[in-house]
KEZA-270739 format. One record per residue: residue in three letters; x, y, z of N, C-alpha, C in turn. Coordinates in pm, whole numbers, plus 50000, padded with zeros to 5 digits. Layout:
AlaXYZXYZXYZ ...
END
This chain:
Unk550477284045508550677279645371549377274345313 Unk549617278945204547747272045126548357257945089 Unk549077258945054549457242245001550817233445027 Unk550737223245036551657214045072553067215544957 Unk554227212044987555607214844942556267204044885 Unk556597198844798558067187644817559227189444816 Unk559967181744912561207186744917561957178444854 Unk563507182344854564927176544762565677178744809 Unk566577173544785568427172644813569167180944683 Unk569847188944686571147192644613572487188144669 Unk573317180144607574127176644736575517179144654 Unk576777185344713578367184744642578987175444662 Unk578647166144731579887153844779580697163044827 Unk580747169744938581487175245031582727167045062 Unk583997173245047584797162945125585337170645248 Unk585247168045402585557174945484586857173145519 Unk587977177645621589247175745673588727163745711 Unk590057154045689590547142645725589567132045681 Unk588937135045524587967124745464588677119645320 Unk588537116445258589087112045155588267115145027 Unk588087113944927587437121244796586167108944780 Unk586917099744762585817083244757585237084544889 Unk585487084844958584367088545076583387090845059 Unk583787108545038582917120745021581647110744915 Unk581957111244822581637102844717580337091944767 Unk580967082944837580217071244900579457076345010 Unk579457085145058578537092145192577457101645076 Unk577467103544980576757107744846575247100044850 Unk576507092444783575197072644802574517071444893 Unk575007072445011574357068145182573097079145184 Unk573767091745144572687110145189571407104845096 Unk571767095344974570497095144911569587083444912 Unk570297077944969568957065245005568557068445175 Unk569337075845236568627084845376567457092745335 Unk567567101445212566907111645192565727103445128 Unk565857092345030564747085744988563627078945126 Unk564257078345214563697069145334562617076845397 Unk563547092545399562327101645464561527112145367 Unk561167106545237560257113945135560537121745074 Unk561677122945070562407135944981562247128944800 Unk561807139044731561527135244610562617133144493 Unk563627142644508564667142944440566117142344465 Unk567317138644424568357138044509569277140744372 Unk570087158644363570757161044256572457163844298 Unk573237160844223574747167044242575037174644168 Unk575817185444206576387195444125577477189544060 Unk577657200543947578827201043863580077209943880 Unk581417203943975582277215844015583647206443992 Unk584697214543929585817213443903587227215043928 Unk587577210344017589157218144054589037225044197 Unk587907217444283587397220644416587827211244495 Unk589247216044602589717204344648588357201544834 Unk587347202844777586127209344919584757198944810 Unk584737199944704583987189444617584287181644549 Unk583757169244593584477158044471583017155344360 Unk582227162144309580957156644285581557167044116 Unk581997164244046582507163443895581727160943798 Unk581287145243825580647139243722579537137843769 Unk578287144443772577057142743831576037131543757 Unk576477127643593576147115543580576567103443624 Unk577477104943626578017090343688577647087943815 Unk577707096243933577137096744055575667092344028 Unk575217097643958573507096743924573427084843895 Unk574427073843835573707063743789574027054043945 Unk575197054343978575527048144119574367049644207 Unk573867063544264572577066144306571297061044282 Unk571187060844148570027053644115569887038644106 Unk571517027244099571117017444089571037012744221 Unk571517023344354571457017644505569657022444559 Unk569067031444505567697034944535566637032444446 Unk565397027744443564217025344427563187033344329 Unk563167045744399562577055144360562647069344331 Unk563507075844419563677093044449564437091644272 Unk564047101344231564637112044092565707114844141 Unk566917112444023568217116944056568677121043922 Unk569757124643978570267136443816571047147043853 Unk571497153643777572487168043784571567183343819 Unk571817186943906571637202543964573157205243964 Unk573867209843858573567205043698574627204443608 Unk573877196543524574967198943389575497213643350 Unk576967218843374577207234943337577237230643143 Unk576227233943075576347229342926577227235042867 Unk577687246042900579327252442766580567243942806 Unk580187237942893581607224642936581417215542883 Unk580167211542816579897198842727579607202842594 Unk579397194042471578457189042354577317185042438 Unk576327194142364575127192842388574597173342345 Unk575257168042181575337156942200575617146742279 Unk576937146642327577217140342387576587139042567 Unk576017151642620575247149642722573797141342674 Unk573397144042586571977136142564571997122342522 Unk573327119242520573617102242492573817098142648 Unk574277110142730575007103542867573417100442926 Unk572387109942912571287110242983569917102042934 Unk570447101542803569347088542745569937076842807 Unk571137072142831571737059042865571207062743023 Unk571517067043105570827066443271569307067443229 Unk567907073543199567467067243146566867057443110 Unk567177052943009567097036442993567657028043107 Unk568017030043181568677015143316567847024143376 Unk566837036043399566067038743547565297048343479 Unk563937039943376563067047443359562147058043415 Unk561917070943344560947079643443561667090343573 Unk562847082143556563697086943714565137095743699 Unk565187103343583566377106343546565817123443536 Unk566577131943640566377145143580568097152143483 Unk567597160643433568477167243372568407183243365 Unk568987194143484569127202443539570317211043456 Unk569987213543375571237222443313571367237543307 Unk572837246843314572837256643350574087265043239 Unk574337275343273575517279743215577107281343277 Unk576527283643368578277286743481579237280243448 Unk580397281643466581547274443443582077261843547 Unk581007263043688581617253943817582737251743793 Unk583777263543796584927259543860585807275843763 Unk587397273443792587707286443766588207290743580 Unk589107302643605589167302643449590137294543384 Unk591097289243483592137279743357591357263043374 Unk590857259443467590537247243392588717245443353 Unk588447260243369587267261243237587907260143038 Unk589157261843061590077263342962590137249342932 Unk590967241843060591037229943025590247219642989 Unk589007220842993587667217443009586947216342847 Unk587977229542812587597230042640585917239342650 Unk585797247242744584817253042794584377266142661 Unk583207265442609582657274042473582097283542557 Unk581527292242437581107302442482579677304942510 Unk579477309242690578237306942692576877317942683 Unk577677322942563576627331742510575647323742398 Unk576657313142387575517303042255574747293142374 Unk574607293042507574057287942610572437286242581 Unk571597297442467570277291342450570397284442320 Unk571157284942236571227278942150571927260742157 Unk572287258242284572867249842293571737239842418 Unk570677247542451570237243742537568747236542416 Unk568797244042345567917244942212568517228342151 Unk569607228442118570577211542067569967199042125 Unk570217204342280569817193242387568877184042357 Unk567687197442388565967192942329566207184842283 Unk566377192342110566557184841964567157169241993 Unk568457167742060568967153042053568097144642135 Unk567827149742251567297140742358565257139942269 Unk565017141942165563797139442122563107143341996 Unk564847138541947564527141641755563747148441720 Unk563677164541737563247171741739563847182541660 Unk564927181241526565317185841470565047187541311 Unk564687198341287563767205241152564597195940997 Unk564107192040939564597178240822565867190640753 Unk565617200340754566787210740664567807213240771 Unk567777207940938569177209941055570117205441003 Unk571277206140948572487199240991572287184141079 Unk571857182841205572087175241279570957162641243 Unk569987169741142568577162441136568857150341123 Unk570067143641078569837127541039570977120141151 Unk571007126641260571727123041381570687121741530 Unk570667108141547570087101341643570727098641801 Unk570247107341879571277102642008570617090142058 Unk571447078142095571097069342123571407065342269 Unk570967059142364569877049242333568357053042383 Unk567847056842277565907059242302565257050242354 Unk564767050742475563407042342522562127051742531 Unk561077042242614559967051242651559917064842699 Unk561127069342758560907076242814561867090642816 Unk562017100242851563107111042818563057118942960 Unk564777116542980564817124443108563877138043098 Unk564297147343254563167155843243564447164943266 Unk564337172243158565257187443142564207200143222 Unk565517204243313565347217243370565827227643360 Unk565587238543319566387253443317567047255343478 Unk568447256843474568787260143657569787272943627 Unk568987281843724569967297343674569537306643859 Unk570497314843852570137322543993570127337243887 Unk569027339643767569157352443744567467357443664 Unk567067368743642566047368343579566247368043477 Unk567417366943393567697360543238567457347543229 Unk568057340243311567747319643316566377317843382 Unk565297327543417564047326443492563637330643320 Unk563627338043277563227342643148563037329942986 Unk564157323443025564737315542888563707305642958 Unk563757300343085562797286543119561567293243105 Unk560857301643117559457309343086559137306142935 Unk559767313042831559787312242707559567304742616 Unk560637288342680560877278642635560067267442675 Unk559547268742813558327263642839558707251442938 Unk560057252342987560367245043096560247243343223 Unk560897234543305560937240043453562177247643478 Unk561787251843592562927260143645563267256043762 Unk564627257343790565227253343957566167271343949 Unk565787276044107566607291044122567227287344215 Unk569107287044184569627288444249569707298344387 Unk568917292944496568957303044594569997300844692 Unk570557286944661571897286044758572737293144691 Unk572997300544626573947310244594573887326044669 Unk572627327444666571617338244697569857339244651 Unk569317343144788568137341744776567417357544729 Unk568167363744719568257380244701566787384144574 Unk567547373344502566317378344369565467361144315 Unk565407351144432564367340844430562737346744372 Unk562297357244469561137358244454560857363244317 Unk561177375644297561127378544125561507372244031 Unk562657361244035562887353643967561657344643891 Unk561237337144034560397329844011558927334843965 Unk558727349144009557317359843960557757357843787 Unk558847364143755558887363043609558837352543547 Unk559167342443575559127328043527557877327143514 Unk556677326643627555277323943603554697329143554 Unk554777345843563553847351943481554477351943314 Unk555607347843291555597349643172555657336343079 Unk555347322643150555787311043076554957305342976 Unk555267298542898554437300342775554707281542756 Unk553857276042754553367264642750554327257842616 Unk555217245242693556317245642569556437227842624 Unk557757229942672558227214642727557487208842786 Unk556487217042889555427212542994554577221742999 Unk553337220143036551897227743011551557234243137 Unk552427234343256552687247143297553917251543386 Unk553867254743430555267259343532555767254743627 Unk556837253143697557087245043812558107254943852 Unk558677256743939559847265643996560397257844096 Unk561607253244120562447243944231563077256644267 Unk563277256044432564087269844447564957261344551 Unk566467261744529567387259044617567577267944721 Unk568467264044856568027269344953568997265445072 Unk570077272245119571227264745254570077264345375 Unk570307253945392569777249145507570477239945643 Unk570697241245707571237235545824570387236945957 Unk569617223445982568807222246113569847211046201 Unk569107213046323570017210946437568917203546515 Unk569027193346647568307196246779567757206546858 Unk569257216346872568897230646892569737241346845 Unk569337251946856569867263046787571037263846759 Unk571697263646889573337261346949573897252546879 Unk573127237346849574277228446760574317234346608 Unk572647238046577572827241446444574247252846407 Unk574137264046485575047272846465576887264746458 Unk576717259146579577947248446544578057240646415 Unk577507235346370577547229346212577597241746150 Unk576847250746157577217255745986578087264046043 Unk578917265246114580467274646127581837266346035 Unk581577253945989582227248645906582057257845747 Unk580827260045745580677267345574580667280145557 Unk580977283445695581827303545686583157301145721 Unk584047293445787585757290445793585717287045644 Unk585447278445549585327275045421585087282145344 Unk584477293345369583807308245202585307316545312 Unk585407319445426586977329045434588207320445378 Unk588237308345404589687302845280589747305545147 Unk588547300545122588517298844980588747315144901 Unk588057324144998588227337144965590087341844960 Unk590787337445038591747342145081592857332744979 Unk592187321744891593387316944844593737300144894 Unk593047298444988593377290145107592527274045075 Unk592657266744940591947258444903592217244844964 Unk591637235945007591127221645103589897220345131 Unk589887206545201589037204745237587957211745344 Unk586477213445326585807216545468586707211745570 Unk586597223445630587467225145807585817218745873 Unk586387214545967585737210946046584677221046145 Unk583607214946258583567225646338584297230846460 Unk585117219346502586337222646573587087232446509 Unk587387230346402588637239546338588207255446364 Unk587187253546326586087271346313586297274646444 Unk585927265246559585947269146703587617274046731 Unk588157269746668589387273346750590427282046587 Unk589527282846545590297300046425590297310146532 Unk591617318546474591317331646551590617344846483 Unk589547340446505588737350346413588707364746403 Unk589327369546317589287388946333587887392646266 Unk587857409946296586547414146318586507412646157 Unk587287413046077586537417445932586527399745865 Unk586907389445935586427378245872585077376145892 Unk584967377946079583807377146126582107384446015 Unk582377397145989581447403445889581477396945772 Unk582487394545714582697389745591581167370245598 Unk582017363545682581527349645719579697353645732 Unk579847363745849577997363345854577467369845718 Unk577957383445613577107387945485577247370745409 Unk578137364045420578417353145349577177343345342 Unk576717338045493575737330145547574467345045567 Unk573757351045546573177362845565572067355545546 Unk571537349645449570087340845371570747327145418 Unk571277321445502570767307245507570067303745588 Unk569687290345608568417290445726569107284745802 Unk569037285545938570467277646049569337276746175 Unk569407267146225568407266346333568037253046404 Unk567017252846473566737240946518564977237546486 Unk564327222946526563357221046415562097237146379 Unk561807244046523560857254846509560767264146373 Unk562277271746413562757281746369562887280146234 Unk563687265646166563657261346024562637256645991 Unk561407252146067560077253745949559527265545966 Unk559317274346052559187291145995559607295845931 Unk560877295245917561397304745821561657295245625 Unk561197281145608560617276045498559477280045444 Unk558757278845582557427280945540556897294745494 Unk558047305545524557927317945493558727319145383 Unk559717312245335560217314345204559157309445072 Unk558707298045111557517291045016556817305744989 Unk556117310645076554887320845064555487329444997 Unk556577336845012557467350244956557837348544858 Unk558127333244762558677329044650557447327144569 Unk556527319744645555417309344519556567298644452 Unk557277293244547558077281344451557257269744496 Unk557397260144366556547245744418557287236244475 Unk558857237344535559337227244539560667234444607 Unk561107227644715562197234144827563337217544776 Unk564787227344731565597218044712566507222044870 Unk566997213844937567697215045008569087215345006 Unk569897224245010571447222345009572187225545131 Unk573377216345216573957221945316575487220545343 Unk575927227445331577627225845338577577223245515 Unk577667204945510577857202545639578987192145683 Unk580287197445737581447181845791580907172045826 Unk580217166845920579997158145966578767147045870 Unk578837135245854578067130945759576927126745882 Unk576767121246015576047119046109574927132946118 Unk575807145446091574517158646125574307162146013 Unk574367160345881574167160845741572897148845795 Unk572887140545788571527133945793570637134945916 Unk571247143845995569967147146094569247155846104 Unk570117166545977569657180645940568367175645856 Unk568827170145750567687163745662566427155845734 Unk566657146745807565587141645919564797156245971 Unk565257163446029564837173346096563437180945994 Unk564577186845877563587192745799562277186345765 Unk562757172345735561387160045649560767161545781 Unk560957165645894559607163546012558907176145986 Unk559457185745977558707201346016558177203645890 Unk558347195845772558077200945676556517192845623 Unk556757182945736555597171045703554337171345641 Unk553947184945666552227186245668552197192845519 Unk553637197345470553447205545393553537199745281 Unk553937186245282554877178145131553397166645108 Unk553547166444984552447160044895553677151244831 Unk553187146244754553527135244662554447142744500 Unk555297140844426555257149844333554537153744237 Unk554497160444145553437168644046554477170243923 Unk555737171943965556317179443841556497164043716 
END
């Protein structure tokens, strides 16, 4: 690697079998003042709905809990899905966190629906074809930035301090790599979804970004990760997040199964295929193997910044996975830039 990396947390508030939702929740809190301890720069929650496997809903509110138990690490939404909100009303939620934790507030917004079609319904969920135009609002509220002839021009989202969260474009496509290029933002690529089209993603983003929100480019690339002691345990942990993509596939909604549970499914041959194309791009391993194969995603991407995400039961190997990585990754992580 020519240059050093920083890493991050993406985290769902996982709730595993036989955990409770406030748990999940409160082991949230714990993952991010762990993750602050060992240099991790950022610590984000998703936005998912009607996931009886995620309790992480309100990624502001988590964000502010997070931020008033930690010091320093950036926290915020990986991300706000914006056709589920008023663009207003998110830039009041994110000026108020904010103001109680200057400098330290990101704002990661996307289009997806996180979650399905009737309570995207219920949700009062718009259409997210007005998704740049609404991403366009945001700006405008979060930094009165609206032309004196807008409609909205004599509407102030309040409460303004020094400072304005830091809005991110977050998309797994070369359309949402495109709009953050254009617009002059950062970008986070969903690669825990799939890492399939990370690298071009992020090629188009750079070569085409045009000096806007920030004066030059940044690319966060998410990323499943699960490190272990050794190989063998790693593979044991993440057999919880292939029993979990065959339920969920099949209809079969709860909590993360355990890795017992996985051990003792009776696995047929076409779950088995199904589970590994499922996990195909994640990184599963022990410390060697998962900084090779980082350190080879960095190079193949050109991303400046490795977010970490891991669908893991146990909250004890959820923070040893993270320990693990912050060692192998050591030589590579600088201080932040973005």
């Amino acid at each position: 690697m020519s240059r050093p990396i920083p890493l991050s947390v993406l985290d769902f508030a996982v709730v595993g079998t036989g955990q409770s939702e406030t748990a999940a929740l409160n082991q949230s809190v714990e993952l991010a003042r762990h993750a602050e301890s060992l240099g991790y720069v950022r610590f984000w929650t998703s936005e998912h709905h009607n996931m009886a496997s995620v309790a992480s809903t309100a990624p502001d509110l988590i964000a502010m809990r997070i931020a008033d138990r930690t010091t320093h690490i950036k926290v915020g939404a990986g991300g706000v899905m914006l056709p589920n909100h008023a663009p207003f009303s998110v830039a009041e939620r994110y000026l108020t966190l904010e103001a109680f934790h200057p400098d330290r507030i990101d704002l990661g917004v996307g289009r997806a629906p996180g979650t399905d079609g009737v309570t995207a319904h219920a949700l009062r969920r718009s259409d997210a074809n007005h998704y740049a135009q609404q991403l366009a609002e945001l700006d405008s509220f979060l930094h009165d930035g609206f032309p004196a002839n807008h409609p909205y021009a004599q509407i102030s989202a309040m409460p303004k301090g020094a400072t304005r969260p830091k809005l991110i474009v977050l998309g797994s496509s070369l359309a949402s790599a495109q709009l953050a290029a254009a617009q002059g933002y950062p970008f986070g690529f969903a690669g825990h979804f799939s890492l399939q089209l990370a690298a071009s993603a992020i090629r188009a983003y750079k070569n085409n970004f045009v000096p806007g929100a920030t004066a030059s480019p940044y690319a966060i690339l998410a990323a499943n990760v699960v490190a272990a002691d050794t190989e063998e345990k790693a593979e044991w942990v993440a057999r919880s997040g292939k029993l979990g993509y065959i339920r969920h596939a099949r209809g079969m909604l709860g909590p993360l199964p355990s890795p017992q549970e996985a051990a003792e499914h009776p696995w047929i041959q076409e779950e088995i295929a199904a589970a590994n194309a499922f996990a195909a791009d994640h990184i599963v391993g022990d410390a060697t193997s998962v900084g090779q194969k980082l350190r080879a995603l960095v190079r193949e991407t050109g991303a400046d910044e490795l977010m970490i995400n891991a669908t893991i039961h146990g909250f004890e190997d959820h923070k040893r996975s993270l320990e693990i990585i912050a060692d192998v990754m050591a030589a590579e992580r600088v201080a932040m830039r973005a």
